[in-house]
C-alpha positions as CSV (number, residue, x, y, z in Angstrom):
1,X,114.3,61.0,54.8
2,X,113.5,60.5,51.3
3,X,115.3,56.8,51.5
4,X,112.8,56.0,54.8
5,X,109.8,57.1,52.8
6,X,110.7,55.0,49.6
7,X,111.4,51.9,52.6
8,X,107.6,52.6,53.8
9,X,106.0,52.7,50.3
10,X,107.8,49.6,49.4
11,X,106.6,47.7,52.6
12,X,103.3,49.2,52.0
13,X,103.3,48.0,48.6
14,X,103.7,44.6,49.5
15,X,101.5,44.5,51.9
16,X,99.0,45.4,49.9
17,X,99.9,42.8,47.3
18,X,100.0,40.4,49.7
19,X,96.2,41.1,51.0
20,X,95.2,41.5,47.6
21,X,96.6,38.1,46.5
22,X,95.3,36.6,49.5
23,X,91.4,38.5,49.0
24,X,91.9,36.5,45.5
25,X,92.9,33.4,46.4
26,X,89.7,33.6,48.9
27,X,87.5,34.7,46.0
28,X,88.4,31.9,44.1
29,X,88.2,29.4,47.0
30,X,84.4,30.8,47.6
31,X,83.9,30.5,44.2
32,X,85.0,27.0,43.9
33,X,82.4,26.3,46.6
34,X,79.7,28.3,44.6
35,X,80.0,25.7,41.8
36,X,80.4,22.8,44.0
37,X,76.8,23.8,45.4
38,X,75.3,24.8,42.5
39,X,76.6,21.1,41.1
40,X,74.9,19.9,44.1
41,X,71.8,21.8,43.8
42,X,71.0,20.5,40.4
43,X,71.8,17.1,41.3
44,X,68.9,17.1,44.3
45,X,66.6,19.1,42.0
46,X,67.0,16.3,39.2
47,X,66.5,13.6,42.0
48,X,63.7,15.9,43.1
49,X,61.7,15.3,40.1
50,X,62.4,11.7,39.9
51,X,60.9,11.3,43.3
52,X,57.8,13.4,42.5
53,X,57.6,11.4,39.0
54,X,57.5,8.1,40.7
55,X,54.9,9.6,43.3
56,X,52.8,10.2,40.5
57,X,53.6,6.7,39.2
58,X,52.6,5.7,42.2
59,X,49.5,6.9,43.1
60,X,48.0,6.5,39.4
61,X,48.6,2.7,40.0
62,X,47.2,2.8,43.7
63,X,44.3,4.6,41.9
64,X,44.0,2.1,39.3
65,X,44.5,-0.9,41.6
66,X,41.9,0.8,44.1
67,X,39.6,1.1,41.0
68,X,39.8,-2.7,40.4
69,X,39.8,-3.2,43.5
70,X,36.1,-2.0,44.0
71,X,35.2,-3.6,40.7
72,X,36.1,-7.0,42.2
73,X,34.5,-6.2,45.6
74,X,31.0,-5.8,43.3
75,X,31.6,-9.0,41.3
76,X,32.5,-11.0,44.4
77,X,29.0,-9.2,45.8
78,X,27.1,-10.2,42.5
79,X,28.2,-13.6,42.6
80,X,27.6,-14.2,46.4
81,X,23.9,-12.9,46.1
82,X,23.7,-15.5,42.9
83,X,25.1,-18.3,44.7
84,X,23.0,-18.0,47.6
85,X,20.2,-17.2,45.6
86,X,21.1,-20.8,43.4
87,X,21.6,-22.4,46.9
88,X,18.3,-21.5,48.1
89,X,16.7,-22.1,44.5
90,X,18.3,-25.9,44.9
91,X,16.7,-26.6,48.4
92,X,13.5,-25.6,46.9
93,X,13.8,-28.3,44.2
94,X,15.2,-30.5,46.2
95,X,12.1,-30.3,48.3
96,X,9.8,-30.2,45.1
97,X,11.8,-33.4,43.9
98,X,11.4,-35.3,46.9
99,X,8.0,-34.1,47.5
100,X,7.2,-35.8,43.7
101,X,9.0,-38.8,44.2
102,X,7.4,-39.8,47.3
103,X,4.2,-39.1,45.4
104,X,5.2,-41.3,42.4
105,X,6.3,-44.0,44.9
106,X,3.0,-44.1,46.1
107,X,0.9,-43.7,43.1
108,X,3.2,-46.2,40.5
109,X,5.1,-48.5,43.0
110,X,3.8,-51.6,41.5
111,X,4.5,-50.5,37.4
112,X,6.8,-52.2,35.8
113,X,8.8,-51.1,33.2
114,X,11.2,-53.3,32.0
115,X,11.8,-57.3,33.1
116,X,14.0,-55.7,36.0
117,X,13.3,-52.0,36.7
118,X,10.2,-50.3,38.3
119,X,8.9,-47.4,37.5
120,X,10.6,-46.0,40.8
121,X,13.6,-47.2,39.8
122,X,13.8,-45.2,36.8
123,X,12.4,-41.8,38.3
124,X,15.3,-42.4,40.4
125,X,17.9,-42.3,38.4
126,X,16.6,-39.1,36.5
127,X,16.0,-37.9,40.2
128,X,19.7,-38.7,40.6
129,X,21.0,-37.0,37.7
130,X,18.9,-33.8,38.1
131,X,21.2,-33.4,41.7
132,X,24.3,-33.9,40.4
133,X,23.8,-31.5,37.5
134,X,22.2,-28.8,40.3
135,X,25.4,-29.7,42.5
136,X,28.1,-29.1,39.4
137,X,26.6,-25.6,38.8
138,X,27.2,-25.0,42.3
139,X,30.8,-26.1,42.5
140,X,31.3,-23.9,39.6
141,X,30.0,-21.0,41.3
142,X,32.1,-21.8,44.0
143,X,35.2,-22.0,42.3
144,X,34.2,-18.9,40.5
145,X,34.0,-17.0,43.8
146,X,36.8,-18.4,45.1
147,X,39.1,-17.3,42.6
148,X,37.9,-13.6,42.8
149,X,38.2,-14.0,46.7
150,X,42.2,-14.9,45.1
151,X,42.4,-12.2,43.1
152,X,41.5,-9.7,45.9
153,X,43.3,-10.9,48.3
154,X,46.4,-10.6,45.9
155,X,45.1,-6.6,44.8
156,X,45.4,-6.1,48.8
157,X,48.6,-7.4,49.9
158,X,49.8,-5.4,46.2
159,X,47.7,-2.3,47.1
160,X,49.4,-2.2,50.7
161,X,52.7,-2.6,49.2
162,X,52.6,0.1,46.9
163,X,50.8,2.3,49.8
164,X,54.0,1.3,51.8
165,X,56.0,2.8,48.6
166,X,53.7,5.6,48.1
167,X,54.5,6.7,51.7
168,X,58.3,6.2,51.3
169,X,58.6,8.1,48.0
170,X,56.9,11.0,50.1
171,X,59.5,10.8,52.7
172,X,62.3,11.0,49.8
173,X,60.8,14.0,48.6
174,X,60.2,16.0,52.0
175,X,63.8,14.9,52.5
176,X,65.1,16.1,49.1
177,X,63.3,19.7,49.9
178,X,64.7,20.0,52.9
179,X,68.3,19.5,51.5
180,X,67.5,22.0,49.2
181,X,66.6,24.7,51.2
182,X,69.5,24.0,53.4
183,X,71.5,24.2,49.8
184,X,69.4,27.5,48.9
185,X,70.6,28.9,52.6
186,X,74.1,27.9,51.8
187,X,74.4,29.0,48.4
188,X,73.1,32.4,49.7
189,X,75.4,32.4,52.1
190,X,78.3,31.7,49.6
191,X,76.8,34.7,47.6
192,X,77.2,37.1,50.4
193,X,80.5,35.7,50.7
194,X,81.3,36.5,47.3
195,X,80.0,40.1,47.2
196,X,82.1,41.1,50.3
197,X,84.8,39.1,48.8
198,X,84.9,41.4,45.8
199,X,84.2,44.5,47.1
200,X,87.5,43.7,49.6
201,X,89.5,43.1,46.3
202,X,88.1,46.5,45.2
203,X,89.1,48.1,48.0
204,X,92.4,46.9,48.0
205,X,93.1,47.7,44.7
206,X,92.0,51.3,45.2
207,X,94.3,51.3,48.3
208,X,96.9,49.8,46.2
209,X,96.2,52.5,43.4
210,X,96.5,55.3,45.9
211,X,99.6,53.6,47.5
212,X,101.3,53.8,43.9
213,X,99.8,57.5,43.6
C-alpha cells in the first residue's frame, strides 16, 4: 500500500513538472511575442511621427506656395489693369498724333526744310519714332505679364502636386493609426495572456508544493 502510494506521488510529481515546464515554456513563448510587438509598436510610432512631420512639412509649403500664389495673382492683376490702361493711353495718342499731323500737312505742306525734305517729311519721322518707342513699352509689358502668367502656371501644377502629397501623407498616417490600434488590441491581448500565464505557473507550483507536502 505504501509502495502504490509512493507510485501515485511520483506520477503525480511528474505530471506536475511536466505542466509546469510546459506553463513556462508558454510564458516565455508569449513573452517573446510581447517584445516582438512592442518592437513593432515603436517602429509604427517612430514612422508615425515621420508621417505627421512631413504633413506639417507639407502643408507649411502648400501655405507658403498658396501665399505666393495670391501675391502673383495681384501682380498679374496690377499689371493687366496697367497694360490696358497703357493700351488705351496709346490709342489716345495715336489719335492725338494723327489728328496733328493731318493738321501740319495741311497747314506746312509746302515748307521746305532742307534741299530734299519737307516739313512733313520730318514730322514724320519723329511721328514714326514716337510709335515705336510707345509699341516697345508695350512689348515689355507684355513680356512682363507673360512671364508671371509662367510663374503661376508653374506654382499650380507644383501646388497640385504637393496637394496630391499632402493627401497621401494623410492616408499614411490614418493607416499607421490604425496599425497601431490593432498593435494596442494585440499587445493587450498578449498581456492578458501573460497574466493568466503566470497565475497558471503559480498555481502549479502551489499544487506542486502541496504534492511534495
Amino acid at each position: 500500500m505504501e509502495a502504490t502510494n509512493l507510485v501515485d506521488f511520483g506520477n503525480k510529481f511528474q505530471e506536475r513538472t511536466q505542466q509546469l515546464q510546459a506553463a513556462q515554456a508558454h510564458l516565455e513563448e508569449v513573452r517573446q511575442k510581447w517584445q516582438t510587438s512592442q518592437e513593432l509598436l515603436q517602429e509604427h510610432e517612430t514612422k508615425s511621427r515621420e508621417a505627421r512631420q512631413q504633413l506639417l512639412q507639407t502643408t507649411s509649403r502648400c501655405n507658403r506656395i498658396e501665399w505666393e500664389y495670391n501675391q502673383l495673382q495681384e501682380t498679374v492683376r496690377d499689371c493687366q489693369e496697367k497694360t490696358a490702361k497703357s493700351v488705351q493711353q496709346k490709342q489716345e495718342l495715336d489719335l492725338h498724333l494723327q489728328e496733328e499731323q493731318e493738321n501740319w500737312k495741311q497747314n506746312v505742306e509746302g515748307a521746305i526744310l532742307a534741299p530734299h525734305m519737307t516739313l512733313t517729311d520730318l514730322y514724320q519721322n519723329c511721328w514714326e519714332a514716337q510709335v515705336q518707342a510707345k509699341q516697345m513699352s508695350l512689348r515689355e509689358r507684355e513680356d512682363c505679364r507673360n512671364e508671371l502668367q509662367r510663374r503661376i502656371d508653374q506654382m499650380s501644377r507644383e501646388r497640385i502636386w504637393l496637394d496630391q502629397q499632402k493627401v497621401q501623407v494623410e492616408r499614411d498616417i490614418e493607416t499607421a493609426q490604425q496599425h497601431n490600434q490593432r498593435q494596442d488590441e494585440h499587445l493587450a491581448q498578449l498581456a492578458k495572456q501573460v497574466r493568466e500565464a503566470l497565475e497558471k505557473r503559480a498555481r502549479l507550483r502551489e499544487q506542486l508544493r502541496q504534492s511534495q507536502d
